[in-house]
C-alpha positions as a Markdown table, in Angstrom:
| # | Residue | x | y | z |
|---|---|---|---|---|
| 1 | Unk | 94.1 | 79.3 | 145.6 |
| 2 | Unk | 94.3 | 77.2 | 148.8 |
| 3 | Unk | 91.2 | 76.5 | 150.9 |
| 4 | Unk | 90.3 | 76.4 | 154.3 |
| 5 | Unk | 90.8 | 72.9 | 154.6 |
| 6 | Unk | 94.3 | 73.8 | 153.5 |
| 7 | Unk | 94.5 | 76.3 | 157.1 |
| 8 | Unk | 95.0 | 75.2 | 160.2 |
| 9 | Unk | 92.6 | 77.3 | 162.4 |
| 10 | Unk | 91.8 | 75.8 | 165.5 |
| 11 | Unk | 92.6 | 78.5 | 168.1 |
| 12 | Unk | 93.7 | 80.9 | 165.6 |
| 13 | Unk | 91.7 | 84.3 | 164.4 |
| 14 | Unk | 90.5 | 84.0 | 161.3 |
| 15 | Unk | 89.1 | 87.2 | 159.6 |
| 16 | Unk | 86.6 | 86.3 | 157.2 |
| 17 | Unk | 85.4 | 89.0 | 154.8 |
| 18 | Unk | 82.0 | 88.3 | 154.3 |
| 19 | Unk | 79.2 | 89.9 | 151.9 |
| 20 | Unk | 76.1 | 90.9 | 154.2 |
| 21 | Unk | 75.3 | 94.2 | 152.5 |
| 22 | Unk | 71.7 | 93.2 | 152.9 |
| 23 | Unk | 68.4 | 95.6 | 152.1 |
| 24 | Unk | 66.9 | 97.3 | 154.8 |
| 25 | Unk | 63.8 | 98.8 | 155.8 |
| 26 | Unk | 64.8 | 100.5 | 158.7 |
| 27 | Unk | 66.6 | 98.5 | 160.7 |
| 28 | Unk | 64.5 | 95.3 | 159.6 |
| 29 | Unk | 66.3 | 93.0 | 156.8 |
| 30 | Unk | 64.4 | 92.5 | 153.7 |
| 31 | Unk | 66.0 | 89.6 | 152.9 |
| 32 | Unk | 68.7 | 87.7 | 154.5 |
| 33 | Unk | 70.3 | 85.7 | 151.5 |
| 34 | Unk | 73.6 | 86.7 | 151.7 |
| 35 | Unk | 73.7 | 86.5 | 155.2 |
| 36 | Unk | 72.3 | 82.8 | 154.7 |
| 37 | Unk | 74.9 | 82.4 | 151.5 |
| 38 | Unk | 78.3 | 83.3 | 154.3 |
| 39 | Unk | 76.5 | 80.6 | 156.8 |
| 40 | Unk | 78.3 | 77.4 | 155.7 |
| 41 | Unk | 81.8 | 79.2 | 155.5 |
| 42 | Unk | 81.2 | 80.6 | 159.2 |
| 43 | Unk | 80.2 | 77.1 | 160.7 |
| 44 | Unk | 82.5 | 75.1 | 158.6 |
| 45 | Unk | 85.6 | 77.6 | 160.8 |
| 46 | Unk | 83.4 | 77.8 | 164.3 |
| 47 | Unk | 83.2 | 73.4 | 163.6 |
| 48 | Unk | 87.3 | 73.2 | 163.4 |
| 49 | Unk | 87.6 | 75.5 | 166.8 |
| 50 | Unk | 88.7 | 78.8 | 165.0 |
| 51 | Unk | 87.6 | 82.2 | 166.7 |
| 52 | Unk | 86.0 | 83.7 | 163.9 |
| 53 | Unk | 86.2 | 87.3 | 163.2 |
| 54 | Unk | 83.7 | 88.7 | 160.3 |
| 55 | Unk | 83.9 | 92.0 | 158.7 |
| 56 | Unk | 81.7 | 93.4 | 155.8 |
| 57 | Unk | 80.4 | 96.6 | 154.5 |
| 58 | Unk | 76.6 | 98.1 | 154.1 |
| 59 | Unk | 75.8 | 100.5 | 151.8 |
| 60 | Unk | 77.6 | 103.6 | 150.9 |
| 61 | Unk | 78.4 | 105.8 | 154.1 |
| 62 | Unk | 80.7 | 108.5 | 153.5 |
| 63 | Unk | 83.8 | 107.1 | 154.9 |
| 64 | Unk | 82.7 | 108.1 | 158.5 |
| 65 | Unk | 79.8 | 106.3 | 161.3 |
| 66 | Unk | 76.2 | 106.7 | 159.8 |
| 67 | Unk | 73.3 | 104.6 | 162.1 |
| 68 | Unk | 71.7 | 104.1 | 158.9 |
| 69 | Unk | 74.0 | 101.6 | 158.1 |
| 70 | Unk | 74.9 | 100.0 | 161.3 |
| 71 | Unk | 75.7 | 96.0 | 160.7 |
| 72 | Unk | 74.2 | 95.5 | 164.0 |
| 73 | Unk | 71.1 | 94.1 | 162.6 |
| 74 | Unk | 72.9 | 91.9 | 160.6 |
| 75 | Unk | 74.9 | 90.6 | 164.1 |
| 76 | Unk | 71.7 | 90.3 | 165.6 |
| 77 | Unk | 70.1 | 88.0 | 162.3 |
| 78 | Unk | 73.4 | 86.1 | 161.9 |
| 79 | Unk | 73.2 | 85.1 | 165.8 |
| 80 | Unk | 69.7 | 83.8 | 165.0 |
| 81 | Unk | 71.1 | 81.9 | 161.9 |
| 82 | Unk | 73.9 | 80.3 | 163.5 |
| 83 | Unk | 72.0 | 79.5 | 167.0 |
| 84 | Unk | 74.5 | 81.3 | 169.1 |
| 85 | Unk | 75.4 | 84.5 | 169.9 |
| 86 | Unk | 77.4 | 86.8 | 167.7 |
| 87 | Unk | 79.6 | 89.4 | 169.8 |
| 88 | Unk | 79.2 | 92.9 | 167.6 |
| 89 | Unk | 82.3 | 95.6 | 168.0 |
| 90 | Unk | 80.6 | 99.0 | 167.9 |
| 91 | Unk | 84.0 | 100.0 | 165.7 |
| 92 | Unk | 86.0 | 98.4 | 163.3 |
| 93 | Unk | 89.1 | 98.3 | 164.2 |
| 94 | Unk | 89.4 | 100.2 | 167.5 |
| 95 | Unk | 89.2 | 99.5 | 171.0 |
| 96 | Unk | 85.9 | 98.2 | 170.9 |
| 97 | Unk | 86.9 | 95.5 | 168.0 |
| 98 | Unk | 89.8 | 94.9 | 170.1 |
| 99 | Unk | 87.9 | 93.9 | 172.9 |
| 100 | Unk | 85.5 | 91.6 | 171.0 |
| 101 | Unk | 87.9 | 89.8 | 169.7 |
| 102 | Unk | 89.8 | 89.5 | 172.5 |
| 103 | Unk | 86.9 | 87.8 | 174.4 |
| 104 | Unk | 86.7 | 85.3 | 172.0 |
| 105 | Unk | 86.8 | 81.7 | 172.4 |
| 106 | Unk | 87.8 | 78.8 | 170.5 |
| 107 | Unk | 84.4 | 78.4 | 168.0 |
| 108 | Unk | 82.7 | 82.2 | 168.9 |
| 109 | Unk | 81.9 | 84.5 | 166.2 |
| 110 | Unk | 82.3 | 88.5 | 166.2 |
| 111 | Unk | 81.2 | 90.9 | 163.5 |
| 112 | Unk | 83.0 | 94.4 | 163.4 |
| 113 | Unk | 80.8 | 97.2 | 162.6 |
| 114 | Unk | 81.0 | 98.6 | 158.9 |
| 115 | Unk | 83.9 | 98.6 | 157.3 |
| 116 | Unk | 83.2 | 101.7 | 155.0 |
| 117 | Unk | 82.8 | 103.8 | 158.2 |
| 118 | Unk | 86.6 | 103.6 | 157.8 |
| 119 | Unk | 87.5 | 105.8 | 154.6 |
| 120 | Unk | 90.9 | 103.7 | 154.6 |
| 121 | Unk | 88.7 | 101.1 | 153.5 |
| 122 | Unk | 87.8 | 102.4 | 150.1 |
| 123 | Unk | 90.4 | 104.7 | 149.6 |
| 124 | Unk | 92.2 | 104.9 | 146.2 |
| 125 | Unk | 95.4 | 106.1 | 147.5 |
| 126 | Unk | 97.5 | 102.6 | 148.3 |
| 127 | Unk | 98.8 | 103.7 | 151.6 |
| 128 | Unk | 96.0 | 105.1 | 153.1 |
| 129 | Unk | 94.2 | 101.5 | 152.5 |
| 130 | Unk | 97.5 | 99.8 | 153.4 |
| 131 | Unk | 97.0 | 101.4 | 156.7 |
| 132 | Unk | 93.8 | 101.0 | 157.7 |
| 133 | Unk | 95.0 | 97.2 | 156.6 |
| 134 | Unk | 97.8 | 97.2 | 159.0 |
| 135 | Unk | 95.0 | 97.7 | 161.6 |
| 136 | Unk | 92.9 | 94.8 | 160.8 |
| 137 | Unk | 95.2 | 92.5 | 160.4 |
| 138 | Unk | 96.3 | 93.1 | 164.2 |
| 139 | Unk | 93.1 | 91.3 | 164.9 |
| 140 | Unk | 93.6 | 88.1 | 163.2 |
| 141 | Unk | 95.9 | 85.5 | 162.6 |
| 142 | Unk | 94.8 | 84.2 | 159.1 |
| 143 | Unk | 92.5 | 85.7 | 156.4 |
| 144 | Unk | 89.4 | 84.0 | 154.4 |
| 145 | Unk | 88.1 | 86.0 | 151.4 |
| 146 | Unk | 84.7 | 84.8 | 151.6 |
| 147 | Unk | 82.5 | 88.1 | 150.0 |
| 148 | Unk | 82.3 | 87.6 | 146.6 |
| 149 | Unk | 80.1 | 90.5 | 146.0 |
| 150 | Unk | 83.6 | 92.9 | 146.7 |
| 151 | Unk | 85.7 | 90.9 | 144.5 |
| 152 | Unk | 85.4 | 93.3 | 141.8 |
| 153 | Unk | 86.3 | 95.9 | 144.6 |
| 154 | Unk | 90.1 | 97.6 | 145.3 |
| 155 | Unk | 89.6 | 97.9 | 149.1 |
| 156 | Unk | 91.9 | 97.2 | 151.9 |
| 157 | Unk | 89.7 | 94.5 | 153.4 |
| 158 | Unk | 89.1 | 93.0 | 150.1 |
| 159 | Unk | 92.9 | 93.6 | 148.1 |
| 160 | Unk | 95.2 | 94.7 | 150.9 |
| 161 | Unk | 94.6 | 92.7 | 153.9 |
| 162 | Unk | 94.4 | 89.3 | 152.0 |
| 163 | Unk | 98.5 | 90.3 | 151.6 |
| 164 | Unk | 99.4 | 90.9 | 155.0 |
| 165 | Unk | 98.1 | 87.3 | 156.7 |
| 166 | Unk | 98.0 | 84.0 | 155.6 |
| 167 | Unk | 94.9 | 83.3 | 153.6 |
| 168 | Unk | 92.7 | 81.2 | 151.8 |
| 169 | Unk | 89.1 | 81.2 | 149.5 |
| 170 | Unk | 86.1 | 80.9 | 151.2 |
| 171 | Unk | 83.4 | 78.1 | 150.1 |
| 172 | Unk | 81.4 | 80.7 | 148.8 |
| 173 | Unk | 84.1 | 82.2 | 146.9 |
| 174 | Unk | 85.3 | 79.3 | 145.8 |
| 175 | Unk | 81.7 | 78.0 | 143.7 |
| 176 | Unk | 81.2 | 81.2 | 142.7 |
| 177 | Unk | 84.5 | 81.3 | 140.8 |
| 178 | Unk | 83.8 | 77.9 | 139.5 |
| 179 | Unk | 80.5 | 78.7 | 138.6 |
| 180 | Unk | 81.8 | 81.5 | 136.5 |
| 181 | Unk | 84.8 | 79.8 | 134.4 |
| 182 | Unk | 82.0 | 77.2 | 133.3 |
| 183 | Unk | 80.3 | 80.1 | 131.9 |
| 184 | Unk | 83.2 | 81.4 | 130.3 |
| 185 | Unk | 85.4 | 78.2 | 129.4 |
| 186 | Unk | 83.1 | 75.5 | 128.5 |
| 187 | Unk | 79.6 | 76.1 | 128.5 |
| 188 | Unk | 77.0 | 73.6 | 127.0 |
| 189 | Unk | 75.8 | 74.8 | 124.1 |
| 190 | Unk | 73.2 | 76.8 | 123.3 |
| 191 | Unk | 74.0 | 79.3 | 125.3 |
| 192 | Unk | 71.5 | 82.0 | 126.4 |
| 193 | Unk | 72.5 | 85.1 | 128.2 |
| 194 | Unk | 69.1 | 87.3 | 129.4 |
| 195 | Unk | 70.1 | 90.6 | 129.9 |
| 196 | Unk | 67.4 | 93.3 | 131.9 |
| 197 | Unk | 67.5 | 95.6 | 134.7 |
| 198 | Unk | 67.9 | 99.8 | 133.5 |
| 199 | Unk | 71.2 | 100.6 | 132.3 |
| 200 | Unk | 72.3 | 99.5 | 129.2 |
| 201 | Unk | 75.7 | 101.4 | 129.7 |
| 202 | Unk | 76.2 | 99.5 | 132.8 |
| 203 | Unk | 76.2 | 96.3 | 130.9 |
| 204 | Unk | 78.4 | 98.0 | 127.7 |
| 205 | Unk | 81.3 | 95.6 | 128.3 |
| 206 | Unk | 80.4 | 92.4 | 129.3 |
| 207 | Unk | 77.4 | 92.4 | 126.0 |
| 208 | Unk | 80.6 | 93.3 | 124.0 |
| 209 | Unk | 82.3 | 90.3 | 125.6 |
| 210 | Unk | 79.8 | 87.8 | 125.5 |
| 211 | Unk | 79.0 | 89.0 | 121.6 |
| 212 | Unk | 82.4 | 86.2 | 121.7 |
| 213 | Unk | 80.9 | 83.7 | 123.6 |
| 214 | Unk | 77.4 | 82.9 | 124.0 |
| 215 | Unk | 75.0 | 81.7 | 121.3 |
| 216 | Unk | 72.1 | 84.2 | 121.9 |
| 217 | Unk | 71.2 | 87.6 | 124.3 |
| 218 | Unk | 67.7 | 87.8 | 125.2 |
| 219 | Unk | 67.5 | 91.6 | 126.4 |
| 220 | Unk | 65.0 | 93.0 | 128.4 |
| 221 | Unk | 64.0 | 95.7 | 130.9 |
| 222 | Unk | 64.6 | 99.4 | 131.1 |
| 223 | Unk | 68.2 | 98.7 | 129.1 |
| 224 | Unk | 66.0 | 97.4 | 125.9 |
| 225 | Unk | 64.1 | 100.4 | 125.0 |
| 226 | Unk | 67.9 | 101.5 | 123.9 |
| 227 | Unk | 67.9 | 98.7 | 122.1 |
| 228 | Unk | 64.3 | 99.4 | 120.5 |
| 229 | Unk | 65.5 | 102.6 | 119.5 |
| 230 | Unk | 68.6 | 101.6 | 118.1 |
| 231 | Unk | 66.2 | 99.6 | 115.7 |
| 232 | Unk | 64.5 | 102.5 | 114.6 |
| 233 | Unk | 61.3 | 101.9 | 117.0 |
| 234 | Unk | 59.6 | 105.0 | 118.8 |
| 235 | Unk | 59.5 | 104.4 | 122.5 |
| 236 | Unk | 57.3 | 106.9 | 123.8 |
| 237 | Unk | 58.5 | 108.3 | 127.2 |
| 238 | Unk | 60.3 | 105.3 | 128.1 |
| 239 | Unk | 63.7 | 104.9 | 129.9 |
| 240 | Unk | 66.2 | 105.8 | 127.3 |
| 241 | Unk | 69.9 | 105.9 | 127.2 |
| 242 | Unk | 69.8 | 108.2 | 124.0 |
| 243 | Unk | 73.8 | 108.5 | 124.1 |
| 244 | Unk | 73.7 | 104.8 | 124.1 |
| 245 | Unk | 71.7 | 104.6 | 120.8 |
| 246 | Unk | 74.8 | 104.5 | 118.1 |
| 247 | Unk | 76.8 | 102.0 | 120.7 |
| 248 | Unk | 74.0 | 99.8 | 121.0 |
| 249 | Unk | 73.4 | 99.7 | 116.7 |
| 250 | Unk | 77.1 | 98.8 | 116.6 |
| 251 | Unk | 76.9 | 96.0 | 118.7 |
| 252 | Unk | 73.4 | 94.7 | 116.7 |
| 253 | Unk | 76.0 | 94.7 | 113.3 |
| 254 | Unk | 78.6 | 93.2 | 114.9 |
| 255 | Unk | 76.1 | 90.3 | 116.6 |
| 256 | Unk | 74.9 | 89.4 | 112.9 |
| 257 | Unk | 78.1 | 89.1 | 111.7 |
| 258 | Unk | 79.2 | 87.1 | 114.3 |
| 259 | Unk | 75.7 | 85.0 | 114.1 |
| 260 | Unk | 74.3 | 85.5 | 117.9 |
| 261 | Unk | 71.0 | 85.6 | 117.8 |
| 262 | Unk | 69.7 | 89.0 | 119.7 |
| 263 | Unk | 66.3 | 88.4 | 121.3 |
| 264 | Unk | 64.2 | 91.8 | 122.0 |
| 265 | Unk | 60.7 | 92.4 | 122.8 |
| 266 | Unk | 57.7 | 92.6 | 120.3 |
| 267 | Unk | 55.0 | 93.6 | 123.0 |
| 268 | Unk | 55.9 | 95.6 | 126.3 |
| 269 | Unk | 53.6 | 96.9 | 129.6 |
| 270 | Unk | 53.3 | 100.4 | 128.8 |
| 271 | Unk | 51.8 | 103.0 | 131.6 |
| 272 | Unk | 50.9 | 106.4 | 131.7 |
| 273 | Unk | 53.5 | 107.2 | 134.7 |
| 274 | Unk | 55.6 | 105.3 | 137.1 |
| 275 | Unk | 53.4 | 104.0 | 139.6 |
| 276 | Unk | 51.6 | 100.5 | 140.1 |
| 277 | Unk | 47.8 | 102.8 | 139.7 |
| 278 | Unk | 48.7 | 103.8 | 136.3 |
| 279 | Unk | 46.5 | 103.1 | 133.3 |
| 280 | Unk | 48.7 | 100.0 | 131.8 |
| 281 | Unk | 48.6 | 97.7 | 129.3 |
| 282 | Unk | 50.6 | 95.7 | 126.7 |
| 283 | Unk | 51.1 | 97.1 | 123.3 |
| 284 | Unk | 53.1 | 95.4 | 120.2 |
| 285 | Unk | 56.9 | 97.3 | 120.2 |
| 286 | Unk | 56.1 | 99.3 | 117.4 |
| 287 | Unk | 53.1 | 101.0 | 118.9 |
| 288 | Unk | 54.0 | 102.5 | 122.1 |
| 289 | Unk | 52.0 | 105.4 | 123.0 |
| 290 | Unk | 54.2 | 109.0 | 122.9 |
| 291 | Unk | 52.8 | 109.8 | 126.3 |
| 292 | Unk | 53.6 | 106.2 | 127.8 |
| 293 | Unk | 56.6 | 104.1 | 129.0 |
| 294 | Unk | 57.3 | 100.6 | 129.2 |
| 295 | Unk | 57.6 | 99.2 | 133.0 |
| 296 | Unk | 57.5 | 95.7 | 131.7 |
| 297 | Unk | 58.0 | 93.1 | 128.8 |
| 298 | Unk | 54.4 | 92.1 | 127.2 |
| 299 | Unk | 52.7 | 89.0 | 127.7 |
| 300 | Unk | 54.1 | 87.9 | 124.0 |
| 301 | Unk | 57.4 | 88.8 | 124.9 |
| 302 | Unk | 57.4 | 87.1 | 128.0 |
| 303 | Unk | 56.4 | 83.6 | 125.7 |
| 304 | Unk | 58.9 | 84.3 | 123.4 |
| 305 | Unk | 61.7 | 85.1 | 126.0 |
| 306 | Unk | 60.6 | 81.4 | 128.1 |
| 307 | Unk | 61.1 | 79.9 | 124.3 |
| 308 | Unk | 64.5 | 80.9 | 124.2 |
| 309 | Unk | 65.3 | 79.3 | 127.8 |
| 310 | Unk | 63.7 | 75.8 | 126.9 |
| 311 | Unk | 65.8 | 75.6 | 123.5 |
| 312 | Unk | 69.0 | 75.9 | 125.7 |
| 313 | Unk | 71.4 | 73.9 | 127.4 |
| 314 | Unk | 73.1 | 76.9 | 129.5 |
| 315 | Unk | 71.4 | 80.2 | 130.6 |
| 316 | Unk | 72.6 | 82.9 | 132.5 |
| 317 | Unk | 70.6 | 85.4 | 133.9 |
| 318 | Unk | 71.5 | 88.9 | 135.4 |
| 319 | Unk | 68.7 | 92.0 | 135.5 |
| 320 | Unk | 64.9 | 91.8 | 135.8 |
| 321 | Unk | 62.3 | 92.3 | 133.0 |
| 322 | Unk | 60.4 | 95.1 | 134.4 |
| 323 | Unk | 59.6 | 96.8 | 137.5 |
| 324 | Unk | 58.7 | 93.9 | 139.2 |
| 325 | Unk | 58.8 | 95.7 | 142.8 |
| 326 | Unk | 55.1 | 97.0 | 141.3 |
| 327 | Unk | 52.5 | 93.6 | 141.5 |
| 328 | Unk | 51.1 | 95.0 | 137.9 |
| 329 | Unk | 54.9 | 94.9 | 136.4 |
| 330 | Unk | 56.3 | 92.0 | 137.8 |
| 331 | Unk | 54.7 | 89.5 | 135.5 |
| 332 | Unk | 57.7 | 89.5 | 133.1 |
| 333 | Unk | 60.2 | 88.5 | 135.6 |
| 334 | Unk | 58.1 | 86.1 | 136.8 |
| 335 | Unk | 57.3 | 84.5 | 133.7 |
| 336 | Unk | 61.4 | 84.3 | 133.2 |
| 337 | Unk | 62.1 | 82.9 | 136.6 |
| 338 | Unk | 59.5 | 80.5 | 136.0 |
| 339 | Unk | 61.2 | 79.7 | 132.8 |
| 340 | Unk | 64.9 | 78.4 | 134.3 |
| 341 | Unk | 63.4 | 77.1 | 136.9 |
| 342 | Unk | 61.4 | 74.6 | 134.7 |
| 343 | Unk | 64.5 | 74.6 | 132.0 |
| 344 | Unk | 66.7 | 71.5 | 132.1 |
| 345 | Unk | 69.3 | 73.6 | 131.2 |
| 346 | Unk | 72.0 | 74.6 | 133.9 |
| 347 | Unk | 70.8 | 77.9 | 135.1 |
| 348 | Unk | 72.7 | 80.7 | 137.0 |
| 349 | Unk | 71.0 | 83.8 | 138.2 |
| 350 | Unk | 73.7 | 86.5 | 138.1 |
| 351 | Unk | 73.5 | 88.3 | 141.7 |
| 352 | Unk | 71.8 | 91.7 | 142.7 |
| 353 | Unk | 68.4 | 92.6 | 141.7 |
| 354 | Unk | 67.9 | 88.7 | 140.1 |
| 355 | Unk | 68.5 | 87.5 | 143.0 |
| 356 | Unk | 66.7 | 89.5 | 145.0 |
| 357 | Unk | 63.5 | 89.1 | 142.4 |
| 358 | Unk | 63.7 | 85.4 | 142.5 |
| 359 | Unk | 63.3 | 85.6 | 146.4 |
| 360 | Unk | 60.7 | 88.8 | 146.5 |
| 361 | Unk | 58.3 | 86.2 | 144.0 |
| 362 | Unk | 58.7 | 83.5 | 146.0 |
| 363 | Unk | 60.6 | 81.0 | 144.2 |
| 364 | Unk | 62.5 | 78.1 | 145.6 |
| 365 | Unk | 66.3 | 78.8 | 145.5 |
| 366 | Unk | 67.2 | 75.4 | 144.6 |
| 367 | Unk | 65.1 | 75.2 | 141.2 |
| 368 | Unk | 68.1 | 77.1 | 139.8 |
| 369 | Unk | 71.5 | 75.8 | 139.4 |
| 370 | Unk | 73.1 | 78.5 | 141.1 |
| 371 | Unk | 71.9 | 82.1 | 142.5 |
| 372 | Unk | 75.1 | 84.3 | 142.9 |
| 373 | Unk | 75.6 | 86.7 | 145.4 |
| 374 | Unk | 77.6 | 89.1 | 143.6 |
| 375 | Unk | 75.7 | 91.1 | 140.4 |
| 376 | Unk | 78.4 | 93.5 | 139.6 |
| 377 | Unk | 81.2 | 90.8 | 140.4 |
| 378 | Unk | 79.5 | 88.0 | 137.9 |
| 379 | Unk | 79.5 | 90.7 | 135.6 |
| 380 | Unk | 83.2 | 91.9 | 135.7 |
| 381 | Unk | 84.3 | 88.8 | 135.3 |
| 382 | Unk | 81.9 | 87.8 | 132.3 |
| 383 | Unk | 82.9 | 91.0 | 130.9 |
| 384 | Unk | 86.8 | 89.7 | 131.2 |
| 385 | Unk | 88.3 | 91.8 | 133.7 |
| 386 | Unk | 90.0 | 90.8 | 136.7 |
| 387 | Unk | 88.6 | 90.9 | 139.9 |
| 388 | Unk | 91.6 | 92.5 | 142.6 |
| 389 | Unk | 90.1 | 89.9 | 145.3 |
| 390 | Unk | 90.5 | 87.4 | 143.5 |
| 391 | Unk | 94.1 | 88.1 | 142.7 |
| 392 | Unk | 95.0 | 88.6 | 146.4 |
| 393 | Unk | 93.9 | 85.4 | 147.2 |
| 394 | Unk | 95.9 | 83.3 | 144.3 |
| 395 | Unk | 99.3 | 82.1 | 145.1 |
């Protein structure tokens, strides 16, 4: 893949896709790390004289405009970032983006409203996307694919467009991707995997794939009362993937035989209901209450789980331990955050709600080796699959 410093961009448009899908409260940002992660990308271009034209998506609109998911906050918190204005198109590839970036000069920034306000944008039928492509790339002169968190994504700003200009990886990108293959090519060993967060079935192929390559899973979160069934323990009114159960016992047979370790909980947070006011408490795994569910690992568990992380040389982390959202359920994640951060192993926190945990407790970003942007990217490509950005961008 060629880089930026391969491009010449001075005067030129460059279209960078960027990943600012940010949380939102309103129109107030939560947290601002991926506009923060798309900074040094942005600057490096606005530094070299290009006339930089970003595009991203927010949420999930239905293919049409929805001021619930306006970037224009985003415009408004990447001007503040960047210490100079950033011109915002109220469309995304009409007249009004037409006229941003048309008023650009040589180191000015625009952002172009939300790219899934386009249904070309997401569309599965190839010339529909190709279409709306044909649009943006009137706007631009070269392309940078600089949002890895649509990598894993078939969309015309992410697949198509990269086809149509000249183009190269973005910085961001371009460590993610290298962050990755040291995970899957050469990673020092031990290696620890920590799985959490609720779904065990959205995590069915990359356990599967990484039952191949990593020394031990440490699983935790809603996804592990699957796993607590699938050993024969009663999980009182816990999240459970019951159509999961026979998949997950599979995979336990198959990790023995292979000799990976598999690290689960022996004491969770139980709580009469979902809420932070609940009676809670921790409770060894084979005695949670019938009328209870686990919103968290136990304190024992939490010990145990830190163990694991100090005994290795390479951890990856993607999913949070409990409901750690709620002050009396967040102790788990903590405890694990805590844990890489004072690990000398090389740590990477795999994108989406880690991230978003390790920020929300208030830990330092750079006591981990690296904090992804992309959850459901890092997670394709553990799993093996490959990524349709990342494919348009390769020569």
């Amino acid at each position: 893949m060629r880089t930026i410093d391969d491009l010449d961009v001075a005067g030129k448009r460059v279209f960078v896709r960027s990943d600012l899908n940010v949380p939102l409260d309103g129109g107030r940002i939560t947290d601002d790390g991926r506009i923060r992660a798309a900074l040094p990308t942005i600057e490096k271009l606005r530094g070299r004289g290009a006339r930089v034209v970003v595009a991203a998506h927010l949420g999930r609109p239905k293919g049409a405009p929805d001021p619930a998911f306006t970037l224009r906050p985003v415009a408004e918190r990447l001007g503040e970032l960047l210490g100079a204005p950033v011109a915002f198109a109220e469309d995304t590839a009409g007249d009004a983006a037409r006229a941003a970036v048309g008023g650009l000069a040589d180191g000015d920034v625009a952002l172009l409203e939300n790219l899934r306000f386009e249904p070309g944008e997401t569309s599965k039928d190839d010339a529909e996307r190709g279409a709306f492509a044909d649009r943006l790339a009137d706007l631009a002169d070269l392309y940078v694919g600089d949002g890895f968190g649509a990598v894993h994504r078939k969309h015309a700003s992410v697949y198509d467009l990269p086809r149509r200009l000249p183009h190269a990886v973005g910085g961001l990108v371009l460590a993610e991707v290298q962050v990755l293959r040291r995970l899957t090519e050469d990673p020092q060993r031990p290696y620890t995997v920590v799985l959490g967060g609720a779904k065990v079935s959205d995590k069915l192929g990359v356990i599967a794939n990484l039952l191949g390559t990593a020394d031990r899973l440490v699983i935790g979160g809603g996804m592990a009362y699957t796993f607590l069934k699938a050993k024969g323990y009663e999980v009182g009114s816990s999240l459970l993937e019951a159509d999961q159960v026979d998949t997950v016992a599979g995979y336990l047979r198959d990790a023995e035989e292979r000799g990976v370790e598999i690290v689960l909980p022996v004491d969770v947070v139980a709580a009469e209901s979902f809420s932070a006011q609940a009676p809670h408490g921790p409770v060894p795994v084979e005695a949670i209450p019938a009328d209870r569910m686990g919103l968290d690992i136990g304190p024992r568990s939490a010990e145990l789980f830190a163990a694991k992380v100090r005994e290795s040389r390479t951890v990856f982390w993607n999913g949070p331990m409990g409901v750690f959202e709620m002050e009396p359920y967040s102790h788990g994640t903590r405890a694990l955050a805590q844990a890489l951060v004072d690990s000398p192993a090389f740590t990477v926190v795999g994108g989406g709600d880690s991230a978003a945990a390790v920020r929300a407790l208030g830990f330092d970003e750079a006591g981990f080796g690296h904090i992804s942007t992309g959850g459901g990217a890092s997670l394709e490509y553990l799993e093996g699959r490959s990524l349709p950005g990342i494919e348009a961008l390769q020569d």
